[in-house]
C-alpha positions as CSV (number, residue, x, y, z in Angstrom):
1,X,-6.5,-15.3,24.6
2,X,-4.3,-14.9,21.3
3,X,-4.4,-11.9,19.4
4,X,-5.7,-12.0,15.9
5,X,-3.4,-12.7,12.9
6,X,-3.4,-10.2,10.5
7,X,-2.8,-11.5,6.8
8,X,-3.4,-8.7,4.6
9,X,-0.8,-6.6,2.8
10,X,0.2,-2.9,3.8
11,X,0.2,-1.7,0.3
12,X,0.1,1.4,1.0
13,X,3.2,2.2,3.3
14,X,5.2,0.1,0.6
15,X,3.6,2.4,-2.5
16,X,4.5,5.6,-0.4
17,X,8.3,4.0,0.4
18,X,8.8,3.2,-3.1
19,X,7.7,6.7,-4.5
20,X,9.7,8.6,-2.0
21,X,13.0,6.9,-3.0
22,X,11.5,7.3,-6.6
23,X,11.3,11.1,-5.8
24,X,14.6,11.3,-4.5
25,X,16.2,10.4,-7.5
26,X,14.5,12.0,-9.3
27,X,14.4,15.3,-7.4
28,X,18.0,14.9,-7.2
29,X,18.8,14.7,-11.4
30,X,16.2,17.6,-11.0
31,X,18.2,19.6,-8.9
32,X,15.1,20.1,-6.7
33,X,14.7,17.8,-4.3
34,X,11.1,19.2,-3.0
35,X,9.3,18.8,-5.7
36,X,10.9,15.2,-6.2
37,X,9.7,14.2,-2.7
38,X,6.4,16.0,-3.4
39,X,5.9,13.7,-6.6
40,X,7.0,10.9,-5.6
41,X,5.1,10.5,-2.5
42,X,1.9,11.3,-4.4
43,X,2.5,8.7,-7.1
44,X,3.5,6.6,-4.4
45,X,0.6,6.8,-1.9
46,X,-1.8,6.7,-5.9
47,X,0.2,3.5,-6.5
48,X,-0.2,1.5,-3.3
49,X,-3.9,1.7,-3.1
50,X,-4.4,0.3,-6.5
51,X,-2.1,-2.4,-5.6
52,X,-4.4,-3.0,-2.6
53,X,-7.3,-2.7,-4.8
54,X,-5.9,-4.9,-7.4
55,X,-4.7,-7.7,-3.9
56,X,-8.7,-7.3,-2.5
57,X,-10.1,-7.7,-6.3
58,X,-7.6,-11.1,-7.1
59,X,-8.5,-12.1,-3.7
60,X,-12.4,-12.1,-4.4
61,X,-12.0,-13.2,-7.8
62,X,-10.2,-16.7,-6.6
63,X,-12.7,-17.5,-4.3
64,X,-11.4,-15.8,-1.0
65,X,-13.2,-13.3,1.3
66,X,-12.3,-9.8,1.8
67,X,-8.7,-9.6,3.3
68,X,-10.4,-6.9,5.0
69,X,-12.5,-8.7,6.9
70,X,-10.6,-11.4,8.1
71,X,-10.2,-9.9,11.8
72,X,-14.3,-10.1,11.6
73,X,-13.8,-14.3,11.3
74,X,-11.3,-14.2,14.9
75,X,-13.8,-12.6,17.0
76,X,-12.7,-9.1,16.2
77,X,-15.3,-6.3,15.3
């Protein structure tokens, strides 16, 4: 028995990534590297689910199924 394949996108991990190293920098021209964290992981985590949104509504409007539910086609639950 093979596991399933899973071929959606962690968008969100990669939004949080990206606004942390965002916040760094800018925490650190800031000379306050909390808040910069504290921002940038907010915008970060804000802009990975709308990329996920924006993947899921492409997705749909080219004709494909839900990534989401592409376990359910593989005998998943």
């Amino acid at each position: 028995m093979t596991e399933p394949v899973n071929k959606s996108a962690a968008f969100l991990p990669i939004g949080m990534g990206a606004g942390i190293a965002i916040g760094v920098g800018v925490g650190t021209a800031m000379d306050n590297l909390g808040l910069g964290i504290a921002l940038g992981l907010a915008i970060g985590a804000g802009l990975g689910v709308a990329m996920s949104a924006g993947h899921r509504a492409r997705s749909r409007r080219d004709g494909g199924a839900d990534p989401r539910d592409e376990h359910k086609d593989q005998g998943g639950e």
